[in-house]
C-alpha positions, -999 to 999 in steps of 0.1 A, spaced: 372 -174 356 398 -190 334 423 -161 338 421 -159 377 431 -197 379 460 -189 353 470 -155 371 470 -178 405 494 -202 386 519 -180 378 514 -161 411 524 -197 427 549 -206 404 568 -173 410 567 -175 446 580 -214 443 609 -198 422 615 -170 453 615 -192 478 637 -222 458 663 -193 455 662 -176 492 666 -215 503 693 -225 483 709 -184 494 702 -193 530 717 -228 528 747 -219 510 756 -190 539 750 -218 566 774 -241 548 800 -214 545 795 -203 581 799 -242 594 831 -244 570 845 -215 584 841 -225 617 856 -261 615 887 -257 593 909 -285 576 885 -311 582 865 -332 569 831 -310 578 847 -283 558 854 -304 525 817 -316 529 800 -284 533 827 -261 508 829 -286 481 802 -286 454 801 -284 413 802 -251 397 776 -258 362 771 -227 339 788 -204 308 824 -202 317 840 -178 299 807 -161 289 797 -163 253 799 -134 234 780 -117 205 802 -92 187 785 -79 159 810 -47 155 790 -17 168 775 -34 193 796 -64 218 767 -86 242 783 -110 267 763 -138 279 772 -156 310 762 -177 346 775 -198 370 760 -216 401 774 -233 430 758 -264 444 768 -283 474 754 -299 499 743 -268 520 728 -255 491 704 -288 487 693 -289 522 684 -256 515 667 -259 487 647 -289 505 637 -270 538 623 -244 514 602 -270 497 587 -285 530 583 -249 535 568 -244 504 543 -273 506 533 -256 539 521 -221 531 
């Protein structure tokens, strides 16, 4: 009985990560979109502009036979966040 409560857990918590992500895609493709369509303004700056955190240039492991790069970046901006908050409410929901 212990397992099916711990199998539902991760079941949740994988589906929390899915939709966090499909949110934050969805948003981001909304803001771009409403850039695009307002240029050189100041709707544009507010939905285009964000911070950029991650591994840049990607960190590298040479060990002479074999080379592994390691390496991410995300975008975050406002679009992204009101994303990532519909698909909470959404979340919260279901």
């Amino acid at each position: 009985m212990g397992e099916d409560r711990l199998a539902k857990r991760d079941d949740s918590v994988i589906v929390l990560l899915v939709i966090l992500i499909l949110g934050a895609l969805i948003g981001t493709v909304i803001g771009e979109v409403i850039a695009t369509m307002v240029p050189g303004g100041t709707i544009e700056k507010i939905f285009s502009k964000g911070i950029n955190p991650g591994l840049n240039p990607p960190a590298t492991l040479d060990l002479k036979i074999l080379s592994l790069s390691f390496g991410f970046s995300v975008k975050i901006n406002l679009s992204s966040l009101l994303g990532i908050g519909l698909a909470l409410l959404l979340y919260r929901k279901l």
